[in-house]
N, C-alpha and C positions, 0 to 999 in steps of 0.2 A: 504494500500500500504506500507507493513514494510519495502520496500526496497528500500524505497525515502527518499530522503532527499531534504530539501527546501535550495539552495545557497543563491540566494536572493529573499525574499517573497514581495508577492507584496501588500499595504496596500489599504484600499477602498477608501481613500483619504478623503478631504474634502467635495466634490461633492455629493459623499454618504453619508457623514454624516449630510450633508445640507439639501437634498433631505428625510433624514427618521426625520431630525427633521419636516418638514415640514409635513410630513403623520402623526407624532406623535402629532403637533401644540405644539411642545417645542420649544422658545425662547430665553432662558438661554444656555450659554456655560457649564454649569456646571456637564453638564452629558456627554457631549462630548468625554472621554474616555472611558466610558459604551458603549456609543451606536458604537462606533469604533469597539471596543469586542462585541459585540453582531451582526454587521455587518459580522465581520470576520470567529466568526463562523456558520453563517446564508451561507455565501460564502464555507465552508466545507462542509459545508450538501448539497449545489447544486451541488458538487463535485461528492460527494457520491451519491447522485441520479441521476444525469444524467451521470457520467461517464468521464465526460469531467472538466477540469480545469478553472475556468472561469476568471482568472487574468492572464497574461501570468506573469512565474514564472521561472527565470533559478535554475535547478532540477538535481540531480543525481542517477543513480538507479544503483544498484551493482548488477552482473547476472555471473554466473559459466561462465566458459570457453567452447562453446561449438561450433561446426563446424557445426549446423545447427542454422537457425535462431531464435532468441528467442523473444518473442513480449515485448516489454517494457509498464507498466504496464499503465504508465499517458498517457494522452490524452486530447487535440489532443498535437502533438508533429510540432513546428512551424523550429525550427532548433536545428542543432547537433553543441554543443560547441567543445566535444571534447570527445577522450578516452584514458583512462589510464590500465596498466594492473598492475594488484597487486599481489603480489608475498607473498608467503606464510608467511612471515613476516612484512606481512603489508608493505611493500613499493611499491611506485608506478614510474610505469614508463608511457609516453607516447607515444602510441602506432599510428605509421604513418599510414596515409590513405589507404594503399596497405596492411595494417596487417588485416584490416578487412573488412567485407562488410554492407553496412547501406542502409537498405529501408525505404523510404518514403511514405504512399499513401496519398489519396485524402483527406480523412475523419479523417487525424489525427495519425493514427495509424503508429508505428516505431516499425520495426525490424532491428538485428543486430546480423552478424555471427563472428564468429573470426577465420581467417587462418591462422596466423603468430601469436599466444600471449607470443611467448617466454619463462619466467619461471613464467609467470601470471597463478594462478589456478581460477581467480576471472576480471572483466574489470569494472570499473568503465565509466559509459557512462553520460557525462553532454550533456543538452539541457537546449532548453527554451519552455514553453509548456502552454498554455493558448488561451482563445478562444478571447481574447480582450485585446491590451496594457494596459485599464485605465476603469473606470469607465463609463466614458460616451459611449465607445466604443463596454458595453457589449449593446447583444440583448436586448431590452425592455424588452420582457418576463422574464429574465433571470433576470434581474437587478427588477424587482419589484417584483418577486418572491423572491430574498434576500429581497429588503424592507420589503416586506409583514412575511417572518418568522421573520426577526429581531423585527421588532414592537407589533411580536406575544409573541415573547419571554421576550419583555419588556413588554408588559402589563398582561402577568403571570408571571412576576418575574423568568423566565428562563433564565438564564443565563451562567450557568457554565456547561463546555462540557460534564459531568457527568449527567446532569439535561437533559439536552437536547433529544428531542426524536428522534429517527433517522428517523422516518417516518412525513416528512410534513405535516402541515395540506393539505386539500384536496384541496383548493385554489393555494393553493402553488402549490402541484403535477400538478397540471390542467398547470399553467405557461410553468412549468420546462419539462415536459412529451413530447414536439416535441424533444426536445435538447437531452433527455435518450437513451443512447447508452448502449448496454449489448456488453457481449463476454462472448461467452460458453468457457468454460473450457475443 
């Protein structure tokens, strides 16, 4: 998703990190910002394979100026912060509820037209997007499928996003695979 940016990200907290010490039976603090890193991006790869965001996270996604609707890219999409239009010199203006149009559906999914973008060749569209405020609030499945890759990754010493493989193991997929949403292109 090159056209996202994270405004405020959302961390797996303590809960998670309590909860994989327990799977792992580690009793020390001492790894405690490992396994934070390794939760977080165990949380990227559910991303990536189901399609859907599993922290709600308020997000911005930058998309051309266009008079038909354009889908935005995250998912699911919980609410629209706001939108700006940006002007070919990088400035931005915010752009009132009458300048464009914003769909919502069921399943997450946001589009967004623009009628009015003035001298914007570009609109910058904030939201908040995630399938659970917190930790505790994601699906089971969903939350022990991160534990289960995170603890996969700590006990082969996987760790760094480069090492990482993009395909779960098959325990995991099994989890995560109700929750996988595609979108044809």
């Amino acid at each position: 998703m090159t056209n996202r940016k994270i405004l405020t990200p959302a961390a797996p907290g303590a809960l998670a990190v309590a909860e994989l010490k327990a799977w792992l039976g580690i009793a020390t603090q001492a790894e405690d910002d490992q396994l934070e890193r390794l939760l977080t991006i165990a949380i990227e790869a559910c991303e990536a394979f189901t399609g859907q965001m599993p922290l709600i996270h308020a997000c911005e996604e930058v998309l051309p100026v266009a008079g038909s609707f354009r889908a935005l890219a995250t998912r699911p999409v919980n609410t629209l912060l706001g939108v700006e239009g940006i002007a070919a010199d990088g400035t931005r203006t915010p752009l009132a509820s009458e300048d464009y149009a914003f769909e919502l559906d069921a399943d997450g999914s946001a589009r967004l037209r623009t009628i009015r973008p003035g001298n914007a060749g570009r609109i910058a569209v904030q939201f908040t997007a995630g399938l659970a405020p917190d930790w505790a609030g994601l699906p089971a499945s969903i939350r022990h499928g991160i534990e289960r890759l995170a603890s996969h990754s700590w006990r082969t010493r996987v760790g760094d996003e480069e090492d990482a493989s993009t395909i779960p193991p098959a325990a995991v997929a099994a989890l995560w695979r109700p929750y996988r949403r595609m979108r044809l292109q």
